[in-house]
N, C-alpha and C positions, 0 to 999 in steps of 0.2 A: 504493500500500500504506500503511497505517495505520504508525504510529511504536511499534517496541515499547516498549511502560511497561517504565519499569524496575524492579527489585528494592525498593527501597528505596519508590519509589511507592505500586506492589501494598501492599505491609507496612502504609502508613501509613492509605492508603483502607479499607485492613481492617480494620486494627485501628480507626477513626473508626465503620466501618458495623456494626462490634458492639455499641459501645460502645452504640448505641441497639439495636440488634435483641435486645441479651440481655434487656432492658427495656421488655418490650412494654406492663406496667402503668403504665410512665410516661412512655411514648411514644406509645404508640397507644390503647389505650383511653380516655382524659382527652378527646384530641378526638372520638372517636367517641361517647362519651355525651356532650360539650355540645355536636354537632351533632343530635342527637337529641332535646334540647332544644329547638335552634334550629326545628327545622323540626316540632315538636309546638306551639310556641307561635307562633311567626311564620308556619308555614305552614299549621297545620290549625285553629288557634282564631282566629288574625286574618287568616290568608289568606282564610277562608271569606263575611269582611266585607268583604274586600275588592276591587274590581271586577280583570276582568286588564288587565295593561300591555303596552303591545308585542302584545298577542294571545297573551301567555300567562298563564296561571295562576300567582299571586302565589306559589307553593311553587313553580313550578317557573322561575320568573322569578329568584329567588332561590340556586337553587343556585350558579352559577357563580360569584359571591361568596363565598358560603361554602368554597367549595371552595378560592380565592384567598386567604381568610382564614387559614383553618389551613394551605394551604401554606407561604406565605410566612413564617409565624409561626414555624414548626416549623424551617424550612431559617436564619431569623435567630436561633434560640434554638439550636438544636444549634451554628453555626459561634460562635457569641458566646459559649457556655457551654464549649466545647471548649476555646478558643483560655484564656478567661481561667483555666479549670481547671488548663488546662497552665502557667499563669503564676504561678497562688496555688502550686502545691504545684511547680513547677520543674522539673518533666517535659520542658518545651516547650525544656530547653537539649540535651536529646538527640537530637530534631528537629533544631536549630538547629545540630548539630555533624554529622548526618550526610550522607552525600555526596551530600545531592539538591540542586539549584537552588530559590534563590528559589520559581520561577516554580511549581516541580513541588510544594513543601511547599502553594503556595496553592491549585491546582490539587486536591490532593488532598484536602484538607479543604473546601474546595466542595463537590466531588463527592459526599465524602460526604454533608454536610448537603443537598444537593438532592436526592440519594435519599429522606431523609427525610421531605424536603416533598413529593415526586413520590407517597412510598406513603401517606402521611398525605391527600393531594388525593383519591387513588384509594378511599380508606377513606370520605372523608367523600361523594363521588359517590356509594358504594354504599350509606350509609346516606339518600341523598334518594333513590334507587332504591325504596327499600321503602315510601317516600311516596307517591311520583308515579313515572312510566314516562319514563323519559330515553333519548333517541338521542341520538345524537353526529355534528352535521352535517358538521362540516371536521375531520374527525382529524389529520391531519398540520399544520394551522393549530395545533388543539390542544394536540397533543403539542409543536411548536417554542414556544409559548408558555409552557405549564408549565416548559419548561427552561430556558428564558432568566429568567423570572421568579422561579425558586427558585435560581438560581444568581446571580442579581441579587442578592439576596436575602442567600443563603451568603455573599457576598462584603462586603456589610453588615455582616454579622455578624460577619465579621473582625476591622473595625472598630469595633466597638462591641466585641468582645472585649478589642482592642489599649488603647483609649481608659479604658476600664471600671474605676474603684477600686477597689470592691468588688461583692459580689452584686445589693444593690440597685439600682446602675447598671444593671444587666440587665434587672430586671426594670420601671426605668424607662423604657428604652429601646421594651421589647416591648409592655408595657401601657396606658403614658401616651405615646407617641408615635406607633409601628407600627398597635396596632389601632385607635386614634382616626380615623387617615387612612383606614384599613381601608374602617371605617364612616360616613364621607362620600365614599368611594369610589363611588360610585352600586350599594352593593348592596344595599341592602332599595328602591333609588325607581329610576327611569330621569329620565335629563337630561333629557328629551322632557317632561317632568312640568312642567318651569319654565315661567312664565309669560312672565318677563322675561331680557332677553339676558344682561346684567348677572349675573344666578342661574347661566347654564352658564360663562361665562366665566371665572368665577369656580372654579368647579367640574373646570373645566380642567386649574387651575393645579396639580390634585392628580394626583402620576404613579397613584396609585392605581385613577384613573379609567381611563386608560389596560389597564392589568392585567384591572381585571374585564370591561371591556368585550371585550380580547379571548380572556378564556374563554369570556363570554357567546358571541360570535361563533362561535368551535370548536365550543363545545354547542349552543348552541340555534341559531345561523343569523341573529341579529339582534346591530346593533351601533349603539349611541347616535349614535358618531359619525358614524355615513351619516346618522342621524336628525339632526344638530343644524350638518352641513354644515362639518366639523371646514375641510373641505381646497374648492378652488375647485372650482364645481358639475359642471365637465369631467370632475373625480378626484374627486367624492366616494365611489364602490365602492370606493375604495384606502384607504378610513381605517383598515381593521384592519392594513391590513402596513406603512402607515405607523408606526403606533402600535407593531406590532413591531418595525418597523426600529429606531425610536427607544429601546424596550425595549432591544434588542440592543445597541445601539451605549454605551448608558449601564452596561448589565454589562458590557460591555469597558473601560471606564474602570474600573469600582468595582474591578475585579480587577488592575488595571495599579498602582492606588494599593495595593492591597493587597499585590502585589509589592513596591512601591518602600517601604512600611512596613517588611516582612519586610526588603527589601536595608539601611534602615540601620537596623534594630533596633528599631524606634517601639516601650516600652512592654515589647518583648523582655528588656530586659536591665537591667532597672528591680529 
């Protein structure tokens, strides 16, 4: 049997999952018109020049990135903006005095913000929908990966909330760091593209890589790293649940450090 959430839990993920749902103008529609964007310029004016990759069509080679893009973005900017809002104006010492655990305050503002990123993903799929015709090869691959990656993610944002002097650190963090890695993440090229060893290796080093590869993998059925022979050629079919294992195990850190923040006040009580 599952563990009942308690009171105080409920209260807090709720009161987190309105805080954006009451403001779908500056939640949700923002990324759905500059993915609209993305795939009217990248997919239908230079897609059209450009040959396919993987054996797919460059609009549709493309989505799983973008989709990855504004998740993760969304689930770092909701937990990062939460956390340091509640810090500018001192809200967050009511939290901090009520009867939940460490464990349950980080838990619950995660959740929230990866809802976020989960319906912001789902928004930005339906808008490469109207592009191109999407099926969805490994759902359950999918879906564990969107979760693990926007709560990787939410748990970042913590951090960068806890860390954060002012606003602009925020938006440092999302803009000049996050989406940079975004987009050398292999989402507008595939690894398989380099010539040289030296180019993927390198490209490796970016967990980024990792993420979009296995949404690619969920959606479309292809993944770099079977291409580029991440793992010994025995195990190269296992390079996507590698890559989530390795996913998973790294959001289990980022949330254990975010606990141990919350436990001795990192930034709390400043």
């Amino acid at each position: 049997m599952l563990p009942k959430l308690s009171v105080g839990f409920r209260a807090l993920f709720r009161r987190e999952v309105l805080r954006f749902v009451r403001r779908p103008k500056n939640t949700f529609m923002p990324p759905a018109i500059t993915n609209v964007l993305y795939f009217a310029v990248f997919g239908l004016i230079l897609g059209g020049r450009i040959d396919q990759i993987a054996g797919f069509d460059y609009i549709l080679f493309i989505v799983p990135g973008l989709v990855v893009l504004g998740a993760i973005s969304n689930a770092f900017e909701n937990a990062s903006f939460s956390i340091f809002h509640g810090r500018w104006n001192e809200y967050i010492h009511e939290t901090l005095t009520s009867p939940l655990s460490y464990a349950e305050m980080v838990v619950a503002y995660v959740a929230a913000s990866a809802v976020r990123g989960l319906i912001v993903g789902v928004i930005i799929a339906a808008v490469g929908r109207l592009f191109v015709p999407i099926s969805i090869e490994h759902g359950l691959f999918l879906v564990a990966t969107m979760v693990v990656i926007t709560a990787l993610f939410a748990g970042c944002g913590i951090i960068g909330g806890l860390v954060a002097r002012d606003f602009d650190d925020l938006t440092v963090m999302n803009q000049f760091i996050l989406r940079p890695l975004v987009f050398f993440g292999a989402v507008f090229y595939s690894l398989e593209t380099f010539e040289q060893a030296w180019q993927v290796q390198l490209s490796l080093v970016n967990p980024m890589v990792y993420m979009v590869d296995s949404v690619r993998y969920g959606l479309l059925g292809h993944s770099d790293l079977i291409g580029v022979g991440i793992l010994p050629a025995p195990y190269t079919e296992f390079a996507p649940l590698f890559a989530l294992g390795v996913l998973t195990a790294a959001t289990v850190l980022v949330l254990a450090i975010d606990v141990y923040l919350f436990k001795i006040g990192y930034g709390l009580t400043d």
